[in-house]
Backbone atoms as SQL, in Angstrom:
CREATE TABLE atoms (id INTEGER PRIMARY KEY, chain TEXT, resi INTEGER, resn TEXT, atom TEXT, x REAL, y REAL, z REAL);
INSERT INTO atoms VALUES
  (1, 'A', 1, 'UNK', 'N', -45.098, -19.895, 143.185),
  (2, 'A', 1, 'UNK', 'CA', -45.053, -20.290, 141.800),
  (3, 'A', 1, 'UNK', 'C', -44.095, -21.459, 141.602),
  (4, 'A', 2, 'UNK', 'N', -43.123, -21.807, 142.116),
  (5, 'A', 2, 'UNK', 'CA', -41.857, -22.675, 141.650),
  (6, 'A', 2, 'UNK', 'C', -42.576, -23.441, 142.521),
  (7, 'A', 3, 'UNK', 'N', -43.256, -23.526, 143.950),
  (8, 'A', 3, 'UNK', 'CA', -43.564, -24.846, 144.608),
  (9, 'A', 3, 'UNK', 'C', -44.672, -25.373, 144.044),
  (10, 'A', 4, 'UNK', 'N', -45.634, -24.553, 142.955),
  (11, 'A', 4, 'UNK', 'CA', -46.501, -25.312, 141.966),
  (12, 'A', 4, 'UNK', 'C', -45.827, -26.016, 140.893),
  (13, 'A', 5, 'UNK', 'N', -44.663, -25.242, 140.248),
  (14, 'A', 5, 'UNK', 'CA', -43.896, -26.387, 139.624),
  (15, 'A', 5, 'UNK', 'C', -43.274, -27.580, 140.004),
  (16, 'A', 6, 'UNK', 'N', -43.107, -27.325, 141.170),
  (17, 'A', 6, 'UNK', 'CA', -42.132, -28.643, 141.266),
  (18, 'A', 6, 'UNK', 'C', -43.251, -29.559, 142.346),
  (19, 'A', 7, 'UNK', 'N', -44.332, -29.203, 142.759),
  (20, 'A', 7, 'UNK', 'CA', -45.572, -30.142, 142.770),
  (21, 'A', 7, 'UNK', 'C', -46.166, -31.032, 141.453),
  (22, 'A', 8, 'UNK', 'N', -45.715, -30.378, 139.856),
  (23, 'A', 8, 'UNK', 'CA', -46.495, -30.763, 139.124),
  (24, 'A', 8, 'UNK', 'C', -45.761, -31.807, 138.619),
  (25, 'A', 9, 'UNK', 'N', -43.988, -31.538, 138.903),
  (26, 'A', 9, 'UNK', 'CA', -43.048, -31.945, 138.762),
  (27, 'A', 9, 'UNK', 'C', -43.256, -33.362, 139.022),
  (28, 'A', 10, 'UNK', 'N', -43.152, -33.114, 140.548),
  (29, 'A', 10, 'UNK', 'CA', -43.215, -34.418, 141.270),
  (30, 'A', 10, 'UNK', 'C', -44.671, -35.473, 140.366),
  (31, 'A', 11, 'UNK', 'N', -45.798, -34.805, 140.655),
  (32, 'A', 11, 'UNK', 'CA', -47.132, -35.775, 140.397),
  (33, 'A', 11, 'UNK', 'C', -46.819, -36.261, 138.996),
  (34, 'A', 12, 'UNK', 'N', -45.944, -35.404, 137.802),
  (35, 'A', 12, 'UNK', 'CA', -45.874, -36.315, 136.472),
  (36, 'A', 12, 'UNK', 'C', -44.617, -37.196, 136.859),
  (37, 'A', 13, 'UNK', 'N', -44.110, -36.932, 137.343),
  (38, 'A', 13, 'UNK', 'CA', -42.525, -38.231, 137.485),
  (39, 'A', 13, 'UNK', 'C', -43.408, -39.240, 138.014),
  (40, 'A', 14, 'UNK', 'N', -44.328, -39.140, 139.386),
  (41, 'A', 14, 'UNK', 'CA', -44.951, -40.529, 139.759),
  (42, 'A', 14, 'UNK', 'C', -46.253, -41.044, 138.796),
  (43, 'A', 15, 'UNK', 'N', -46.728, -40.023, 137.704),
  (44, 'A', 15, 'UNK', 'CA', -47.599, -41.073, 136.864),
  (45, 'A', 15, 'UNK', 'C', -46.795, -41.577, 135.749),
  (46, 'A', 16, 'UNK', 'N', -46.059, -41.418, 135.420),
  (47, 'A', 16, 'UNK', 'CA', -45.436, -41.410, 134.197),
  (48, 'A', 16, 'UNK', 'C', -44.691, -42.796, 134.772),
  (49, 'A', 17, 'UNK', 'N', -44.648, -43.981, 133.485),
  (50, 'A', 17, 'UNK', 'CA', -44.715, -45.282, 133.902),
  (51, 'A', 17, 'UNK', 'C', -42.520, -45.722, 133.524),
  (52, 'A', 18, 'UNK', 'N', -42.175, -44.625, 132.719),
  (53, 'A', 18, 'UNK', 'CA', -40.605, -44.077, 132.688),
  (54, 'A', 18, 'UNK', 'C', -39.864, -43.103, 132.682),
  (55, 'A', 19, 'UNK', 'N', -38.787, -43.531, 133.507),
  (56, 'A', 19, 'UNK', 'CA', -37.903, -42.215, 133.404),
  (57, 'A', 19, 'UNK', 'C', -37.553, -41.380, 132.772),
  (58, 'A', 20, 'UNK', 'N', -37.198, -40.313, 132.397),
  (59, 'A', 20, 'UNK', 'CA', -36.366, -39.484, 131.148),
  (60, 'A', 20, 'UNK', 'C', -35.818, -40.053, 130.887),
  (61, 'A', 21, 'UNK', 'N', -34.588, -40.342, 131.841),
  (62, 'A', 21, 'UNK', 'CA', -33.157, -41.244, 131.769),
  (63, 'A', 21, 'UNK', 'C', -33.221, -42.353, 130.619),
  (64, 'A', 22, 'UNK', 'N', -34.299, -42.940, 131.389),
  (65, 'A', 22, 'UNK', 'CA', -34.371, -44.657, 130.651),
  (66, 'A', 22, 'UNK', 'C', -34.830, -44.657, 128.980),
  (67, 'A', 23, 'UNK', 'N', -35.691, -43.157, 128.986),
  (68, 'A', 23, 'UNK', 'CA', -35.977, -43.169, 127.727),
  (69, 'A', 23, 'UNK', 'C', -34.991, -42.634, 126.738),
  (70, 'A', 24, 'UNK', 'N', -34.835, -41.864, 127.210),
  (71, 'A', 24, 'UNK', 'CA', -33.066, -41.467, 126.763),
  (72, 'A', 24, 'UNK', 'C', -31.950, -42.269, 126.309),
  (73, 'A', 25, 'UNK', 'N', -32.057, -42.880, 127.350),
  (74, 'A', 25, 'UNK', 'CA', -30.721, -44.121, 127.099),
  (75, 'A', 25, 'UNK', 'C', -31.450, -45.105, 126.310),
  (76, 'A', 26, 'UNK', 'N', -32.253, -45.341, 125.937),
  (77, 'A', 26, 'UNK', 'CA', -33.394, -46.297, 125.338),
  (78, 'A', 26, 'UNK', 'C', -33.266, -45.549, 123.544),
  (79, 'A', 27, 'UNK', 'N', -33.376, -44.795, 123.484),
  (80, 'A', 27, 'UNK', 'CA', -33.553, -44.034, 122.388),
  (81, 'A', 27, 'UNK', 'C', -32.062, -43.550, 121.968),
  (82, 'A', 28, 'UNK', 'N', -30.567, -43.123, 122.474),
  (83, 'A', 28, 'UNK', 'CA', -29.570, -43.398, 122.240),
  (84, 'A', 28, 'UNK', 'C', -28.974, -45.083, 121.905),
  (85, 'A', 29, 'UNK', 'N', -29.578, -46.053, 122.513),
  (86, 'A', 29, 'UNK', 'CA', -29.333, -47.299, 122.289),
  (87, 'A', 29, 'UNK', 'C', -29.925, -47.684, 120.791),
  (88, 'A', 30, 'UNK', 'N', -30.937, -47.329, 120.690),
  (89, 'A', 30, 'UNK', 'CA', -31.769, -47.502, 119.439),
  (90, 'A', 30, 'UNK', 'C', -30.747, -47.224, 118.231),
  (91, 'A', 31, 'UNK', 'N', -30.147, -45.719, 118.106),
  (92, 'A', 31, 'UNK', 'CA', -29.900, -45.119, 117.595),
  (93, 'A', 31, 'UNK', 'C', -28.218, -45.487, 117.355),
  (94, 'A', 32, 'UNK', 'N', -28.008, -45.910, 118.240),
  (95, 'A', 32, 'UNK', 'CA', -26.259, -46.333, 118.294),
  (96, 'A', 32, 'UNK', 'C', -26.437, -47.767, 117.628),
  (97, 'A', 33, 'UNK', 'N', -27.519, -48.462, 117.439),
  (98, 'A', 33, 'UNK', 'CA', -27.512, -50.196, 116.673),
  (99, 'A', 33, 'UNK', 'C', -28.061, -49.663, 115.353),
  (100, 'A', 34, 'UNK', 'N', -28.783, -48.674, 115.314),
  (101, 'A', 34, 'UNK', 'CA', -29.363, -48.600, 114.024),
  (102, 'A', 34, 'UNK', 'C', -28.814, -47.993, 112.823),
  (103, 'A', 35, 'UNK', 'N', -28.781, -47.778, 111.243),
  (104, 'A', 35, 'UNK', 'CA', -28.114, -47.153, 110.583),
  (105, 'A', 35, 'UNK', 'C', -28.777, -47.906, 109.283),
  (106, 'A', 36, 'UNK', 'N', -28.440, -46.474, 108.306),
  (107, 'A', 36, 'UNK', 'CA', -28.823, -47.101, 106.786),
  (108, 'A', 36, 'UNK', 'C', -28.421, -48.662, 106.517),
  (109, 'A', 37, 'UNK', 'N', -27.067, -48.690, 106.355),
  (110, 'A', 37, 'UNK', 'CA', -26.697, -50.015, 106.700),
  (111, 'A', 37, 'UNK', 'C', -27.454, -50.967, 106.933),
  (112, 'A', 38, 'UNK', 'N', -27.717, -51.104, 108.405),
  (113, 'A', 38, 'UNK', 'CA', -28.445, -52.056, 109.039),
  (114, 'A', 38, 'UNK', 'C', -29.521, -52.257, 108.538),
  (115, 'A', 39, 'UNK', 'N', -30.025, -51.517, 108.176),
  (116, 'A', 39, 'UNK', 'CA', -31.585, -51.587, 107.572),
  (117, 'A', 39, 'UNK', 'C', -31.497, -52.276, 106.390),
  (118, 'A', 40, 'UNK', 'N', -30.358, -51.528, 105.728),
  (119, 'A', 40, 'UNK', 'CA', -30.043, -52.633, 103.931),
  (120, 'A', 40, 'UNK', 'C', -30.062, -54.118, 104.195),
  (121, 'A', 41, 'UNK', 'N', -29.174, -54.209, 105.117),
  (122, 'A', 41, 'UNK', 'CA', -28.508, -55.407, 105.474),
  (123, 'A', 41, 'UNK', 'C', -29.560, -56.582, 106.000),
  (124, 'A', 42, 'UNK', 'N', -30.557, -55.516, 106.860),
  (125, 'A', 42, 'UNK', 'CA', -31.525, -56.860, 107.297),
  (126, 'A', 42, 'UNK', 'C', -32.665, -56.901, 106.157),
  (127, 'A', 43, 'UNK', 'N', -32.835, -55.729, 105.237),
  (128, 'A', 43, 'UNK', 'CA', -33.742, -56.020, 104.384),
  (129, 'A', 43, 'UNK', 'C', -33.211, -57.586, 103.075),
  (130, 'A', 44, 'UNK', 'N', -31.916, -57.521, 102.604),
  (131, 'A', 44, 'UNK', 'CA', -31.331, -58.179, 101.855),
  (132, 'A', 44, 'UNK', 'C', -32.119, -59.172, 102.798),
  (133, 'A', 45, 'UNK', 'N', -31.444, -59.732, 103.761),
  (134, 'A', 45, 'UNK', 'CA', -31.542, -60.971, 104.586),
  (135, 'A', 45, 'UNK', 'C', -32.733, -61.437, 104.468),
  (136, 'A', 46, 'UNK', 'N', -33.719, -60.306, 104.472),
  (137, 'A', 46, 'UNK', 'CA', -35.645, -60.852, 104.887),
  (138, 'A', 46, 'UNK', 'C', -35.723, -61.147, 103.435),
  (139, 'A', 47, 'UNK', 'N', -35.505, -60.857, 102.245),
  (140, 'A', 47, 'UNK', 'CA', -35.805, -60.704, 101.322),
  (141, 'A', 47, 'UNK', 'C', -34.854, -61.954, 100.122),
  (142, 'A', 48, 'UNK', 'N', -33.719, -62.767, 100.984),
  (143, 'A', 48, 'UNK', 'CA', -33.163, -63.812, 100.715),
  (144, 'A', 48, 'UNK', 'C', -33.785, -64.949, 101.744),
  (145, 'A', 49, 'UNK', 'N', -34.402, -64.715, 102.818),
  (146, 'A', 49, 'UNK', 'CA', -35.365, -65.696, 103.226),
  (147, 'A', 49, 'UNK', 'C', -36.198, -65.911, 102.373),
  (148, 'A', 50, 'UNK', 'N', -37.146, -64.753, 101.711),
  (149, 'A', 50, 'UNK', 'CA', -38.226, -65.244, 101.295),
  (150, 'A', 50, 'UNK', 'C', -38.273, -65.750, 100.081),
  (151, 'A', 51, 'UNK', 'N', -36.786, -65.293, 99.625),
  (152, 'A', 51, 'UNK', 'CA', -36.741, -66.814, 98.217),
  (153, 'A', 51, 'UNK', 'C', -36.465, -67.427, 98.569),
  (154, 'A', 52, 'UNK', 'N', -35.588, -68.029, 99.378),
  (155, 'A', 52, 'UNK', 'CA', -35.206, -69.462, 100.124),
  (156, 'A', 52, 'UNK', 'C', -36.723, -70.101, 100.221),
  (157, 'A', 53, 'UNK', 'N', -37.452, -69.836, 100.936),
  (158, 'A', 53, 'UNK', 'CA', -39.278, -70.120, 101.404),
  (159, 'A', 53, 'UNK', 'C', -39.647, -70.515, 100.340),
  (160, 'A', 54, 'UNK', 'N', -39.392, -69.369, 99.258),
  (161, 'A', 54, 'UNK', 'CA', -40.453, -69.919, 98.271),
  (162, 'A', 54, 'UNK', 'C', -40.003, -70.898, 97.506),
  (163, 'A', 55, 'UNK', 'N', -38.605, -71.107, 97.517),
  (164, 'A', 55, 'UNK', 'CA', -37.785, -72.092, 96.525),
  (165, 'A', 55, 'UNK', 'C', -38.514, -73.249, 97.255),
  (166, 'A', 56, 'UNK', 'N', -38.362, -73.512, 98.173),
  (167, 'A', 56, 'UNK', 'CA', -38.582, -74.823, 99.152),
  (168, 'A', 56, 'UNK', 'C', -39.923, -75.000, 98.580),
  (169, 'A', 57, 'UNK', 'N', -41.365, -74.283, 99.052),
  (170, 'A', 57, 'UNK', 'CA', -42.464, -74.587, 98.783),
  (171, 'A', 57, 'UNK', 'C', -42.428, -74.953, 97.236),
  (172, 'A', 58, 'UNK', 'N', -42.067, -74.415, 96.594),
  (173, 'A', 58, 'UNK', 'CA', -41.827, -74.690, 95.044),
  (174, 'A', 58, 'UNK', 'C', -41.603, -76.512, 95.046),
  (175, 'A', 59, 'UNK', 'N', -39.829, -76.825, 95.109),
  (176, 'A', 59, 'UNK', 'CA', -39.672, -77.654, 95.574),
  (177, 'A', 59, 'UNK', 'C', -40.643, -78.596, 96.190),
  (178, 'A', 60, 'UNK', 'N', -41.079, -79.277, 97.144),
  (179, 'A', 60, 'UNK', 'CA', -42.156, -79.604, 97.741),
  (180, 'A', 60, 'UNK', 'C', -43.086, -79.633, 96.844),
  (181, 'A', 61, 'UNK', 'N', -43.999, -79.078, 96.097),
  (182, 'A', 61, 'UNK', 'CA', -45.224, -78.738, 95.109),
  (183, 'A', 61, 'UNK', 'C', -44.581, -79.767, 94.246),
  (184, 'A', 62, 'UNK', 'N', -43.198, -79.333, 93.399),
  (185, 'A', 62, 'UNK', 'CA', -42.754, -80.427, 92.117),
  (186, 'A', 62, 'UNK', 'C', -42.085, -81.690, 92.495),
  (187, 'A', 63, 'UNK', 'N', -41.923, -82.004, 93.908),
  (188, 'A', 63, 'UNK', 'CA', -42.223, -83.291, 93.899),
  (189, 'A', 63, 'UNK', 'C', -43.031, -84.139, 94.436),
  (190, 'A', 64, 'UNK', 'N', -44.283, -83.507, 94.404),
  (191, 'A', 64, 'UNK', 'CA', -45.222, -84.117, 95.393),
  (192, 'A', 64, 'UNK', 'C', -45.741, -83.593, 97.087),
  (193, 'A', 65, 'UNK', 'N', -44.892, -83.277, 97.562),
  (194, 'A', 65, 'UNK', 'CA', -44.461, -84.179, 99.086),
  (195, 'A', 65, 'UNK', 'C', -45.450, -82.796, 99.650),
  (196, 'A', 66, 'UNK', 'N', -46.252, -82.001, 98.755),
  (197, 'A', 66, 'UNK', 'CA', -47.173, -80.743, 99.390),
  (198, 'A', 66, 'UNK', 'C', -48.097, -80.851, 98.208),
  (199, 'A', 67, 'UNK', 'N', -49.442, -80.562, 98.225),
  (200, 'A', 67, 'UNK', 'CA', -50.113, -80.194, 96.886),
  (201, 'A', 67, 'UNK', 'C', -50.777, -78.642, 97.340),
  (202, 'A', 68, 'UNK', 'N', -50.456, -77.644, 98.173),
  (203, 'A', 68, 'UNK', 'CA', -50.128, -75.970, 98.275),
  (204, 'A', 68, 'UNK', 'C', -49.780, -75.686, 97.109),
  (205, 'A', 69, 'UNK', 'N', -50.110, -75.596, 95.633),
  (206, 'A', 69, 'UNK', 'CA', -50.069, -75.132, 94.484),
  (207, 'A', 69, 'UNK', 'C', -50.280, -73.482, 94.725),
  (208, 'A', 70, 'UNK', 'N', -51.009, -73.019, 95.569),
  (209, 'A', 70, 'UNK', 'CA', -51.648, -71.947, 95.640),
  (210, 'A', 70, 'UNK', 'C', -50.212, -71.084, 96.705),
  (211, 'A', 71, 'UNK', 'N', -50.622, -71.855, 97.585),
  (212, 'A', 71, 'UNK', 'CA', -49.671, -70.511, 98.486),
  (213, 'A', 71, 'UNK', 'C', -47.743, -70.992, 97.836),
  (214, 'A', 72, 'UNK', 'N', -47.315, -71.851, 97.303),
  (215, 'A', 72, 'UNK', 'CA', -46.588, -71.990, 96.491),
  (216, 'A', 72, 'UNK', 'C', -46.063, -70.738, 95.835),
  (217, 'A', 73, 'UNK', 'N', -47.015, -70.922, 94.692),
  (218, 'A', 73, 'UNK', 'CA', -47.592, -69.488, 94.143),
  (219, 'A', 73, 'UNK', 'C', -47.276, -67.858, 94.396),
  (220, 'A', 74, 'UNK', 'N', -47.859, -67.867, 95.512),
  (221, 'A', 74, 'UNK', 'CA', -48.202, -67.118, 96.182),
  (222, 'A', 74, 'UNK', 'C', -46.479, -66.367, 96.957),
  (223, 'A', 75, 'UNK', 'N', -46.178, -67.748, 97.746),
  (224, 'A', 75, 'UNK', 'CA', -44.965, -67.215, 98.100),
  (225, 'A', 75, 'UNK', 'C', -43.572, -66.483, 96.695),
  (226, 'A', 76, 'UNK', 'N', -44.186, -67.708, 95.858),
  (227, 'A', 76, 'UNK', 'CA', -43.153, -67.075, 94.825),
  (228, 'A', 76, 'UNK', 'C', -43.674, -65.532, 94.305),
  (229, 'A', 77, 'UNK', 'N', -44.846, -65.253, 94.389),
  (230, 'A', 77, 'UNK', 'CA', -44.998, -63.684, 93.821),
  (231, 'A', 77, 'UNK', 'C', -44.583, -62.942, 94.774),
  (232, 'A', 78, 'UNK', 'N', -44.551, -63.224, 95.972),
  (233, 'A', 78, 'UNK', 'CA', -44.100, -62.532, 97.520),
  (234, 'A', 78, 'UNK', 'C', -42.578, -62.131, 97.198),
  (235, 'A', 79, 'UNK', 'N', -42.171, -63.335, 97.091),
  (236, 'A', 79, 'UNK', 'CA', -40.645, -63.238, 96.554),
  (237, 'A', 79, 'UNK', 'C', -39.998, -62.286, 95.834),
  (238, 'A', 80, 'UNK', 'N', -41.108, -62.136, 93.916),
  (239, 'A', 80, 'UNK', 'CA', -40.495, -61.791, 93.089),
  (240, 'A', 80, 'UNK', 'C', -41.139, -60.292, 93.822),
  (241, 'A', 81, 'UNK', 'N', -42.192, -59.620, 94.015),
  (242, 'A', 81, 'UNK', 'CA', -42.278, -58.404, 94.361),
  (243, 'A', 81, 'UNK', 'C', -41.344, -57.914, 95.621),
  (244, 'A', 82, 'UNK', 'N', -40.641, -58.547, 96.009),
  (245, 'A', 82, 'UNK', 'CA', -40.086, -58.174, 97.178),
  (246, 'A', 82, 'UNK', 'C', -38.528, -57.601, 96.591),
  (247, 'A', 83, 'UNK', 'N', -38.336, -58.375, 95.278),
  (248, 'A', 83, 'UNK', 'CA', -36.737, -58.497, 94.663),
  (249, 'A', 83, 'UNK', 'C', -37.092, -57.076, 94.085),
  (250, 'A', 84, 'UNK', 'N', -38.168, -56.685, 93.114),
  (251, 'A', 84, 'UNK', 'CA', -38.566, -55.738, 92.209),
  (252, 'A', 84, 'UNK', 'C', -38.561, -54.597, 93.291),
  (253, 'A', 85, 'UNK', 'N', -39.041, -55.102, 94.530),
  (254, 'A', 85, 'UNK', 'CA', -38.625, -53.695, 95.400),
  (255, 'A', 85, 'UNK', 'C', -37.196, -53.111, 95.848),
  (256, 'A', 86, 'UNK', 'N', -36.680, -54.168, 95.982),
  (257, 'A', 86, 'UNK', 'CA', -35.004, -54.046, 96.646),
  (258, 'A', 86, 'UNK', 'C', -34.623, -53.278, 95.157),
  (259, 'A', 87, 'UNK', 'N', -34.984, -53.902, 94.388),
  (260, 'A', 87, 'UNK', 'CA', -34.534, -53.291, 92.544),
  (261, 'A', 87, 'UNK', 'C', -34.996, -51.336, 92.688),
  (262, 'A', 88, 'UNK', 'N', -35.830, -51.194, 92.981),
  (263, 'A', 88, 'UNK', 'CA', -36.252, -49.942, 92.873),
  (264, 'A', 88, 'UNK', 'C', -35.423, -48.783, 93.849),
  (265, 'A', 89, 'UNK', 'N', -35.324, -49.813, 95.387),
  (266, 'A', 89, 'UNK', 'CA', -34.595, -49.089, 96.258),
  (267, 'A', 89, 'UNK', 'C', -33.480, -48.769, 95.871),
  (268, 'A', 90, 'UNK', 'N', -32.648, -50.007, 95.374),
  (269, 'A', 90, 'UNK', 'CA', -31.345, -49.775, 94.339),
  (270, 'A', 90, 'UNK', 'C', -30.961, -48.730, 93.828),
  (271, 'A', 91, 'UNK', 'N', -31.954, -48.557, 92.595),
  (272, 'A', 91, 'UNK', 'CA', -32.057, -47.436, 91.728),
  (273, 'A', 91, 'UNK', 'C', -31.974, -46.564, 92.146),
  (274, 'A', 92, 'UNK', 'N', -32.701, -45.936, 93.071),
  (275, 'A', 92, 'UNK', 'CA', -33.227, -44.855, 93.297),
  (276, 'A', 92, 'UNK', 'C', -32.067, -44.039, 94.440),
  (277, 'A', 93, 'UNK', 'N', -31.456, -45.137, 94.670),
  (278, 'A', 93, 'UNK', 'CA', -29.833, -44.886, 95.909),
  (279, 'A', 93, 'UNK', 'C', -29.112, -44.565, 94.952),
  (280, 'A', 94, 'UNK', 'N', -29.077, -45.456, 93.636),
  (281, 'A', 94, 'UNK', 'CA', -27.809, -45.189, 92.556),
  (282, 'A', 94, 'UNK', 'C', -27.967, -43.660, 91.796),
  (283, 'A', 95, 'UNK', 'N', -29.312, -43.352, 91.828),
  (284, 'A', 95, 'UNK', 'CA', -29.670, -42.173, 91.395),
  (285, 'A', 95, 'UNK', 'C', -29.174, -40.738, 91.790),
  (286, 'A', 96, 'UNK', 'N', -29.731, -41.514, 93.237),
  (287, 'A', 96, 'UNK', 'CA', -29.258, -40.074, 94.133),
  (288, 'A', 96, 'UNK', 'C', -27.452, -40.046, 94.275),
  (289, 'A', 97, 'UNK', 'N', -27.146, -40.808, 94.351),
  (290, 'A', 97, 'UNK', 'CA', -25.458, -40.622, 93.995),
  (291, 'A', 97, 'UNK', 'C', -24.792, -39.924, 93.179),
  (292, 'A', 98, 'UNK', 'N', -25.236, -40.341, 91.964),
  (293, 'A', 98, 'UNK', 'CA', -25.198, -39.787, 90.738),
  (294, 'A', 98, 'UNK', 'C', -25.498, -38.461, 90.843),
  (295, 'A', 99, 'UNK', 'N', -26.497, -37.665, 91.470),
  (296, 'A', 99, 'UNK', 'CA', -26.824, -36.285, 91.781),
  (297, 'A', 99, 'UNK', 'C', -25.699, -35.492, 92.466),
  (298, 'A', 100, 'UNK', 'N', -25.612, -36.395, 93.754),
  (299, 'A', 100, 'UNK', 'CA', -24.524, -35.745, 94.492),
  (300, 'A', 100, 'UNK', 'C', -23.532, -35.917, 94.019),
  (301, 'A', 101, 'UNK', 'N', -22.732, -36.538, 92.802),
  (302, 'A', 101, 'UNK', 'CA', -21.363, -36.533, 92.318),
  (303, 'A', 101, 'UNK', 'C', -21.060, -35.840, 91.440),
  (304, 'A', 102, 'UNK', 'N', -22.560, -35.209, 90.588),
  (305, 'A', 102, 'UNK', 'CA', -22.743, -34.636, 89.431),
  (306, 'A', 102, 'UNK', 'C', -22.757, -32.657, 90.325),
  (307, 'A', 103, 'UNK', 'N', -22.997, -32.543, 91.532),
  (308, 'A', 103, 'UNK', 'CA', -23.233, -31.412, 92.045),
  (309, 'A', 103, 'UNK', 'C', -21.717, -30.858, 92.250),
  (310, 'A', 104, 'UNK', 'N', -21.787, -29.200, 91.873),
  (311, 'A', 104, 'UNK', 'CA', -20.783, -28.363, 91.427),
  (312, 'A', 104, 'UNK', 'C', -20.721, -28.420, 92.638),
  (313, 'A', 105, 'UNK', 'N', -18.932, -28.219, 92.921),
  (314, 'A', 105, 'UNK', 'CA', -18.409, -28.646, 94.266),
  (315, 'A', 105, 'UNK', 'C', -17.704, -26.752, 94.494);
């Protein structure tokens, strides 16, 4: 019985294309860079690119130097729905705060 296990042992370690280890340490690495934080932080960033983008295309459109009226446009609604989202995420963090500060201790 145990030399069928550790036959089956062996044949999945050699199909299997990674280690435990590596996935392990792969998935602790993940986890040691990642955090609410980080996530805020790079969302702000993606989401101050994409008004930067759209300011520019804007720009460009009112003085000529593009006639992209459309994706112009376009980027600027990208923009403003992207702000209205960060707005909601906001809220909805400020909310839950408010719960947990308001909860009988």
């Amino acid at each position: 019985m145990t030399a069928s296990f550790e036959s089956m042992r062996v044949a999945g370690s050699a199909s299997a294309p990674y280690s435990v280890q590596a996935v392990s340490a792969s998935i602790d690495g993940a986890q040691a860079k990642s955090s609410f934080g980080t996530y805020l932080d790079d969302a702000l960033h993606a989401i101050d690119a994409r008004q930067h983008a759209a300011a520019a295309r804007m720009q460009e459109v009112d003085s000529g130097r593009s006639d992209d009226l459309v994706g112009a446009m376009l980027a600027s609604q990208d923009a403003t729905l992207s702000f209205a989202m960060l707005t909601q995420v906001r809220n909805k963090v400020v909310a839950a705060l408010d719960d947990l500060l308001k909860m009988p201790v």
